[in-house]
N, CA, C and O atoms as CSV, one atom per row, in Angstrom:
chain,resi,resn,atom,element,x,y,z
A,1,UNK,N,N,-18.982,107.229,121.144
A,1,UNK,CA,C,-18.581,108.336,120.316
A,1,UNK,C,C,-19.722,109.343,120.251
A,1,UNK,O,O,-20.873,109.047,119.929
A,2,UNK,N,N,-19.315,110.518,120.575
A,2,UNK,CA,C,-20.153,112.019,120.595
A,2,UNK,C,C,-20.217,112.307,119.278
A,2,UNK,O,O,-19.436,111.988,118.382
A,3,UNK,N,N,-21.272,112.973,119.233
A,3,UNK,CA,C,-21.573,114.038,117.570
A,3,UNK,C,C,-22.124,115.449,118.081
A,3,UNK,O,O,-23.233,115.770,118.509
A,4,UNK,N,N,-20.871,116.224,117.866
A,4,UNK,CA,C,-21.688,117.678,118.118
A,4,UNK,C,C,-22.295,118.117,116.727
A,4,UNK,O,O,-21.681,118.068,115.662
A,5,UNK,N,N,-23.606,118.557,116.899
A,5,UNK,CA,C,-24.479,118.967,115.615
A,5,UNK,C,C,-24.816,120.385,115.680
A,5,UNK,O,O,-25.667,120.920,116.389
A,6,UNK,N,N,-23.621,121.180,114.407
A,6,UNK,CA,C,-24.140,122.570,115.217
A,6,UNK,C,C,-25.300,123.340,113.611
A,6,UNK,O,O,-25.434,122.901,112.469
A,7,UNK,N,N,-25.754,124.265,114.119
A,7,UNK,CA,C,-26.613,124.678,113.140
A,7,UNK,C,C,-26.417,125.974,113.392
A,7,UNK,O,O,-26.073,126.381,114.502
A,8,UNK,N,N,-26.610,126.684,112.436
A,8,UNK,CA,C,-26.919,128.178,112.568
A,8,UNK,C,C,-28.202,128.536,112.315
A,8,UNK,O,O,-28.997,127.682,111.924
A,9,UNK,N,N,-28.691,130.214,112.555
A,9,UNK,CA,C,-30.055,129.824,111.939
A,9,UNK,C,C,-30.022,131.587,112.217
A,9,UNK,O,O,-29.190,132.195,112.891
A,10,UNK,N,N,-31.099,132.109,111.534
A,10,UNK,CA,C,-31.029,133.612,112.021
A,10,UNK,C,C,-32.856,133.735,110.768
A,10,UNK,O,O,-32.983,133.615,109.550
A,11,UNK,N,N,-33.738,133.970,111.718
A,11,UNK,CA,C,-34.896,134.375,111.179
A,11,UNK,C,C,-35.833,133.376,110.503
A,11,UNK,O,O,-36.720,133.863,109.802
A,12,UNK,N,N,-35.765,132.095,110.609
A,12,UNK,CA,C,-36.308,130.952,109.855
A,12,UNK,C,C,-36.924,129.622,111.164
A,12,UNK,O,O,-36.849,128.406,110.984
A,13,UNK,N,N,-37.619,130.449,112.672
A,13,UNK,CA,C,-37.898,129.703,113.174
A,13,UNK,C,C,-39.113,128.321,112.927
A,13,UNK,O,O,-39.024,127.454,113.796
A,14,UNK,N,N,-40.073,128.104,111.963
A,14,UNK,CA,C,-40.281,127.083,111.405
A,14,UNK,C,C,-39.008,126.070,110.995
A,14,UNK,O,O,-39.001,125.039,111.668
A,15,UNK,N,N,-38.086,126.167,110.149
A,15,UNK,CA,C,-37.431,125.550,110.197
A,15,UNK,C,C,-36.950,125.123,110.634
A,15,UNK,O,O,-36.900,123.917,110.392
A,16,UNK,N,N,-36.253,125.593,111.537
A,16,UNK,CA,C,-35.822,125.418,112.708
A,16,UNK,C,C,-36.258,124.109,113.746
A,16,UNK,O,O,-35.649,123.305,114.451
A,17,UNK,N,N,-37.304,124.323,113.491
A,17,UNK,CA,C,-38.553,123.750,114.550
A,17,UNK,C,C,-38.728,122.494,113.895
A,17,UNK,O,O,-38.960,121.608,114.717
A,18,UNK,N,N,-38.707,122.195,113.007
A,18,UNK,CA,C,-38.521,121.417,111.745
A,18,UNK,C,C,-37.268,120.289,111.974
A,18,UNK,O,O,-37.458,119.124,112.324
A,19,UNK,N,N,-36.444,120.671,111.802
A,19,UNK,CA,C,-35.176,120.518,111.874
A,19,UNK,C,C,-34.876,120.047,113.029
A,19,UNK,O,O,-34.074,119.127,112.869
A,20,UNK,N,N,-35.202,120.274,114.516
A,20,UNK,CA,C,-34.555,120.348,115.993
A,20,UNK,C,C,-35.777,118.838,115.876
A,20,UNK,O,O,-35.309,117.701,115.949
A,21,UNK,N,N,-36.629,118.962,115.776
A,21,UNK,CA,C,-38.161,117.805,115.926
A,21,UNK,C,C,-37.436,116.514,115.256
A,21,UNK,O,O,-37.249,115.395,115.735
A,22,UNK,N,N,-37.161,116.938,114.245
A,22,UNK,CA,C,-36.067,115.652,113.605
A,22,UNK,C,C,-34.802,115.117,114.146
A,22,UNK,O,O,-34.443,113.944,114.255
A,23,UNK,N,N,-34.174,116.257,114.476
A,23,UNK,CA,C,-32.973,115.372,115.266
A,23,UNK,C,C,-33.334,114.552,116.060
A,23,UNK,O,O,-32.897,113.401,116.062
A,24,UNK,N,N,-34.509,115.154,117.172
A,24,UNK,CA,C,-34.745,115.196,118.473
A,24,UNK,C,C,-35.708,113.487,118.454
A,24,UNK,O,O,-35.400,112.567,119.211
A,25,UNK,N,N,-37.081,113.389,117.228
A,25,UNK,CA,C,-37.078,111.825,116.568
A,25,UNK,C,C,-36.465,111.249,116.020
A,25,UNK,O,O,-37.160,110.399,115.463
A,26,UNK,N,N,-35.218,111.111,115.717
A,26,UNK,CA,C,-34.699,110.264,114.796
A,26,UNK,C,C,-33.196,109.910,115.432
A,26,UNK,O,O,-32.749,108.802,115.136
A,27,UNK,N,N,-32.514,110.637,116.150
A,27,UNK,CA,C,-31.388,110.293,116.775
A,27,UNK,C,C,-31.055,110.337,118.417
A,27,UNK,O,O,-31.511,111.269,119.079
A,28,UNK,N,N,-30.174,109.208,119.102
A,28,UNK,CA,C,-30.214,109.217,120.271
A,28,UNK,C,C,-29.483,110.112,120.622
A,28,UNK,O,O,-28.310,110.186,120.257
A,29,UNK,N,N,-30.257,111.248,121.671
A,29,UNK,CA,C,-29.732,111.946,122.200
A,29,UNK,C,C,-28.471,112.318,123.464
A,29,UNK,O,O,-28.160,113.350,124.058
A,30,UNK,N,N,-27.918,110.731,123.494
A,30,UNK,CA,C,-27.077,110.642,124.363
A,30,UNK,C,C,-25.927,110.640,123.421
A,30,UNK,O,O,-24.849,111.125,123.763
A,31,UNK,N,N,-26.143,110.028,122.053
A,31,UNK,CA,C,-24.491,110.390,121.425
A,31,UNK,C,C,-24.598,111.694,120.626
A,31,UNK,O,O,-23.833,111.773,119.665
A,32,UNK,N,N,-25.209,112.469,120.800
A,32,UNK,CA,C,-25.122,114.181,120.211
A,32,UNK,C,C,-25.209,114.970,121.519
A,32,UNK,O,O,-25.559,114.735,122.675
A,33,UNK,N,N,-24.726,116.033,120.807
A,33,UNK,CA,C,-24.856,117.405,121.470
A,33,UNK,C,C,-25.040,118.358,120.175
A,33,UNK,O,O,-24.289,118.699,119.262
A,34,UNK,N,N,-26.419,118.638,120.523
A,34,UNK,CA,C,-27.105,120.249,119.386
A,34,UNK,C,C,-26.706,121.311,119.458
A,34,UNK,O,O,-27.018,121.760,120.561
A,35,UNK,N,N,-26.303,121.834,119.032
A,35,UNK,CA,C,-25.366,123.631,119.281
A,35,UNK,C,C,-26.368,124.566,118.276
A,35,UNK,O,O,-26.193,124.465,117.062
A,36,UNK,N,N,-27.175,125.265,118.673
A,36,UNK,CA,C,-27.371,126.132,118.057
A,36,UNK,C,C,-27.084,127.160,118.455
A,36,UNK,O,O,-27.128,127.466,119.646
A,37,UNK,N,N,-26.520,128.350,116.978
A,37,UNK,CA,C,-25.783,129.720,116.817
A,37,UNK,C,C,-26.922,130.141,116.431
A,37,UNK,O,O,-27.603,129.439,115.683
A,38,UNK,N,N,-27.376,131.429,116.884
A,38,UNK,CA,C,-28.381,132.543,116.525
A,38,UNK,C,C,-27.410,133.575,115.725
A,38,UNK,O,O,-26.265,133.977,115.935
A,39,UNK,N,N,-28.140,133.762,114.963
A,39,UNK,CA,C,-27.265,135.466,114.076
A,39,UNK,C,C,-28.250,136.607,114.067
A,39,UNK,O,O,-28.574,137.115,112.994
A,40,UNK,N,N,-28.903,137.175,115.594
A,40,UNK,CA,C,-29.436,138.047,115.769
A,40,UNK,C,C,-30.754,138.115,115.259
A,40,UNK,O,O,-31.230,139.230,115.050
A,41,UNK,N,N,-31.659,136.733,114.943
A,41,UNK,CA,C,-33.055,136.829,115.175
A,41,UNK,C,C,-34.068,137.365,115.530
A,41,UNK,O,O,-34.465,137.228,116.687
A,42,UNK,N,N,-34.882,138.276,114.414
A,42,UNK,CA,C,-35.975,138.813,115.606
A,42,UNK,C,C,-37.289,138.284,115.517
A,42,UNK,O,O,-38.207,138.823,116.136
A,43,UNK,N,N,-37.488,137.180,114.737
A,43,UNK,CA,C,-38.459,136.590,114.862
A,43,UNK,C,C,-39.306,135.223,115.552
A,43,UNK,O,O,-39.829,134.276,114.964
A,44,UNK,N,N,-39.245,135.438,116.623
A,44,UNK,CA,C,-39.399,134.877,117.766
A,44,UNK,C,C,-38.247,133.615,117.993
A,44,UNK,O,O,-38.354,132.756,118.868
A,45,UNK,N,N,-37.339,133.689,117.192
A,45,UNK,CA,C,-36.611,132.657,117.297
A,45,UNK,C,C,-35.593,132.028,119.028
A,45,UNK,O,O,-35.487,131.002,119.699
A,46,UNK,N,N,-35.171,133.177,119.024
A,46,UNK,CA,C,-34.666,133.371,120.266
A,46,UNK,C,C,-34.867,133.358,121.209
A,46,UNK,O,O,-34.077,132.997,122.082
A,47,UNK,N,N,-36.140,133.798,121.404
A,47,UNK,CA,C,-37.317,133.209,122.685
A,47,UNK,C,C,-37.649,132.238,122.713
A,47,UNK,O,O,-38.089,132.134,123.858
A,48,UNK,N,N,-37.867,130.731,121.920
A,48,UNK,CA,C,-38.365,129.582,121.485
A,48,UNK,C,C,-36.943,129.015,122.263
A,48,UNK,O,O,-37.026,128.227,123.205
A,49,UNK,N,N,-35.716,129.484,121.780
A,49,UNK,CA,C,-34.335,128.714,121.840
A,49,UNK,C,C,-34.410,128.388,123.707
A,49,UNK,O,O,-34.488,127.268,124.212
A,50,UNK,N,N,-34.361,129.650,124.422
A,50,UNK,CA,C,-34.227,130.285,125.516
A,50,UNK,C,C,-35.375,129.149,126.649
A,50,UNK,O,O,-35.375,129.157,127.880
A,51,UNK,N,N,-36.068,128.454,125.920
A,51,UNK,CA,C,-36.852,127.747,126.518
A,51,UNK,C,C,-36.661,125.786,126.694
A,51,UNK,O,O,-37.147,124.902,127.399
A,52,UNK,N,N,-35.578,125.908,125.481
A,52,UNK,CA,C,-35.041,124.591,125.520
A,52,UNK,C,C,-34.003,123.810,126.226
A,52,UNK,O,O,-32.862,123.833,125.765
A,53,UNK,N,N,-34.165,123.372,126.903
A,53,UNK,CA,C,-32.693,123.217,128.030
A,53,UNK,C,C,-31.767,121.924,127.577
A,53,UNK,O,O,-30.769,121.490,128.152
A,54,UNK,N,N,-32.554,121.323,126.073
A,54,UNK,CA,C,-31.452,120.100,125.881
A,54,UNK,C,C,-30.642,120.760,125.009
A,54,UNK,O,O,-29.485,120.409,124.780
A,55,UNK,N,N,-31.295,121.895,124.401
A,55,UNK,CA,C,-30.119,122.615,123.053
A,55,UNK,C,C,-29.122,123.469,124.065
A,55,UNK,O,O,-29.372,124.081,125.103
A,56,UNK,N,N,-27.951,123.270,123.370
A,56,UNK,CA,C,-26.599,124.466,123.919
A,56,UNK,C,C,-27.038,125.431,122.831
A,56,UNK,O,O,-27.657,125.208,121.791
A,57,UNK,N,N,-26.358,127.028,123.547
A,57,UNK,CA,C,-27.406,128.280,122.632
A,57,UNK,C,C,-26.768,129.010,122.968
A,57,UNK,O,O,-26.566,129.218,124.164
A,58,UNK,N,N,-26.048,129.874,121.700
A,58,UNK,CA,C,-25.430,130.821,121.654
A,58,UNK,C,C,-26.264,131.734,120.736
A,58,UNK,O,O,-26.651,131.441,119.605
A,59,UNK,N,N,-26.525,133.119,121.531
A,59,UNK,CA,C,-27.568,133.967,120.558
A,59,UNK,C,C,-26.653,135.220,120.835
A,59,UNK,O,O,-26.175,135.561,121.917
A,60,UNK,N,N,-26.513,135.858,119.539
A,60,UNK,CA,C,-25.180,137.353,118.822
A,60,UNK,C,C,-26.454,138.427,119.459
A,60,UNK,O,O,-27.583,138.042,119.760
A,61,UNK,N,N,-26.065,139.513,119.543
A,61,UNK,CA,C,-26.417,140.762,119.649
A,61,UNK,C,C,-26.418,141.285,118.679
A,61,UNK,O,O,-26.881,142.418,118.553
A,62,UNK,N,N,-25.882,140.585,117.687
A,62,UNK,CA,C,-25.264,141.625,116.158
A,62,UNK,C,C,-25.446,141.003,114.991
A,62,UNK,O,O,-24.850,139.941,115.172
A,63,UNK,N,N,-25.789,140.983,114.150
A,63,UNK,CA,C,-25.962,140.433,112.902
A,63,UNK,C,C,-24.343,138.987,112.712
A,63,UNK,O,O,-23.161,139.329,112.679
A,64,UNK,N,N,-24.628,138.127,112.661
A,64,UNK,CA,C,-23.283,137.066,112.597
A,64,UNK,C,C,-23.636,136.335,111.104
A,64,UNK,O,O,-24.718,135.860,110.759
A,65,UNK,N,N,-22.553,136.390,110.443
A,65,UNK,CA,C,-22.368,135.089,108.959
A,65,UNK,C,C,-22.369,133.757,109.882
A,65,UNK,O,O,-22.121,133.463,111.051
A,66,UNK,N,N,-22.846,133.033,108.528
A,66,UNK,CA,C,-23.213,131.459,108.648
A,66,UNK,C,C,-21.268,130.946,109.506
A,66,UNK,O,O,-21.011,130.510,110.628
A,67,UNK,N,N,-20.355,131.276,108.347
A,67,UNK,CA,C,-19.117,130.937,108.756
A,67,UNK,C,C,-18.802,131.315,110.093
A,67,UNK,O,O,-18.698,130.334,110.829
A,68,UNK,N,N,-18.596,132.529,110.709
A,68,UNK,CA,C,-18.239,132.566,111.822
A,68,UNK,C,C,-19.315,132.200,112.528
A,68,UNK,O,O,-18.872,132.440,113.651
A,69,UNK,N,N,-20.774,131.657,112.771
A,69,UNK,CA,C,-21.451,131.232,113.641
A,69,UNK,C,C,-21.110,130.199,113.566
A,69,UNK,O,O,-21.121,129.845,114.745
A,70,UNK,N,N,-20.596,128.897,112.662
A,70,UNK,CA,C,-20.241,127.730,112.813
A,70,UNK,C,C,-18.919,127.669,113.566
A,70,UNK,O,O,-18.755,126.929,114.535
A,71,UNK,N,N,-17.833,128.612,112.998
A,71,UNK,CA,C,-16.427,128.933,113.600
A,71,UNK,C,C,-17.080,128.778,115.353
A,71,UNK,O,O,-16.268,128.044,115.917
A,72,UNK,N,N,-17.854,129.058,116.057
A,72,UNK,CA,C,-18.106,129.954,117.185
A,72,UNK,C,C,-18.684,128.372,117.738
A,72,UNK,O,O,-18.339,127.905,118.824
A,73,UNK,N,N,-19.471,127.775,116.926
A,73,UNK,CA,C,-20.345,126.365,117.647
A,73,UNK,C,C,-18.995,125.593,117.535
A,73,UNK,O,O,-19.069,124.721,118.401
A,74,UNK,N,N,-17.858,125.490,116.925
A,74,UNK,CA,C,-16.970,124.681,116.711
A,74,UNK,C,C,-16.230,124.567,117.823
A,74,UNK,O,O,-16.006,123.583,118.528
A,75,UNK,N,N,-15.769,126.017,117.928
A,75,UNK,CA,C,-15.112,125.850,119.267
A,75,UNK,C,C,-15.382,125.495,121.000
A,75,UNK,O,O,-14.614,125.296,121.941
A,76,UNK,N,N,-17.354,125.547,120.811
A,76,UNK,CA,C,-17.648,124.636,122.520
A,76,UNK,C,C,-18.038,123.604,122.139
A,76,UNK,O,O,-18.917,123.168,122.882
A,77,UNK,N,N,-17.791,122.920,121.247
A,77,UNK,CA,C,-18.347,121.676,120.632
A,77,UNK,C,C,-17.141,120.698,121.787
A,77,UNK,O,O,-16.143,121.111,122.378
A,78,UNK,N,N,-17.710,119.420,121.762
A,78,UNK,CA,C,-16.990,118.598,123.158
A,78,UNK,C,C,-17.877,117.322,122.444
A,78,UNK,O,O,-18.098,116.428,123.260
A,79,UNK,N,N,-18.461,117.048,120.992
A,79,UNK,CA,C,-18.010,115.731,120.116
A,79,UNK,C,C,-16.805,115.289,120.118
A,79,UNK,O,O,-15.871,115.981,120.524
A,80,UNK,N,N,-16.638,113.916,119.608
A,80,UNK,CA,C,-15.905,113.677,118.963
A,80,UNK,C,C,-15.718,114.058,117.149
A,80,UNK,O,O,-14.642,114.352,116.627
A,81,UNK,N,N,-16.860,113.971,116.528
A,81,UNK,CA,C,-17.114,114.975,115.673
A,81,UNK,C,C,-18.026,115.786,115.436
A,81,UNK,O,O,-19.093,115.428,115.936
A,82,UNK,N,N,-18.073,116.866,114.804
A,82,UNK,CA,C,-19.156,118.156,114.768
A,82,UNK,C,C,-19.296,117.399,113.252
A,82,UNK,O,O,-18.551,116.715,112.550
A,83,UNK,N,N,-20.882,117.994,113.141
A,83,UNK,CA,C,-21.382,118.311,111.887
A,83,UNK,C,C,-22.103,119.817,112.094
A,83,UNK,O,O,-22.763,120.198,113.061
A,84,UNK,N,N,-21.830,120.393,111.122
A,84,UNK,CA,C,-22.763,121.903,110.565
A,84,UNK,C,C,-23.928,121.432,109.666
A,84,UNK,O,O,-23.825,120.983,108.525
A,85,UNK,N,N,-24.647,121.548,110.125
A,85,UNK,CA,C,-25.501,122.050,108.949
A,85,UNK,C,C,-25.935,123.314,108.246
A,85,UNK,O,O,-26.223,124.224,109.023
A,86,UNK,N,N,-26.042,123.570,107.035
A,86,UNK,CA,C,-26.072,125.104,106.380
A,86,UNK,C,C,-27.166,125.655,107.004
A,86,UNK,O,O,-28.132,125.057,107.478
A,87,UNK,N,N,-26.896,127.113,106.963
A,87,UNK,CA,C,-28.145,128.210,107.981
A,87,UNK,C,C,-29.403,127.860,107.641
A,87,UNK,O,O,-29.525,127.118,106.667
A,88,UNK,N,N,-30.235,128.171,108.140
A,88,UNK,CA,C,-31.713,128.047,108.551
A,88,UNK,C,C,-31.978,129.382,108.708
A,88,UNK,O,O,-33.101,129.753,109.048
């Protein structure tokens, strides 16, 4: 059984970093898939993402809400279940 884990995040790359370090120690990465949604970041967040090849990464051009960035990880999610976690 898959777990897609999606997160949003827009301007809070510590956390982030935080957050991805933890999944990344604490759970096997063969039953997840990480989805992170960008909501138009300009603080180096997006460049950090762009460098990770185990995270799936969707980054907006445009300012995006927490809801439709989860709406958006929901739908390439290919778990058996997704979890969200609230924005970052």
């Amino acid at each position: 059984m898959k777990t897609s884990i999606i997160i949003w995040t827009y301007n809070q790359l510590g956390h982030l970093l935080q957050c991805v370090d933890s999944i990344r120690r604490y759970t096997d990465f063969e039953q997840v898939e990480l989805i992170i949604i960008d909501g138009h970041s300009v603080d180096g967040t997006r460049e950090w993402l762009k460098t990770q090849p185990d995270l799936i990464v969707i980054c907006y051009d445009q300012s995006l809400s927490y809801l439709k960035g989860c709406n958006e990880g929901i739908k390439i999610a290919s778990g058996d279940n997704a979890l969200h976690r609230p924005g970052l």
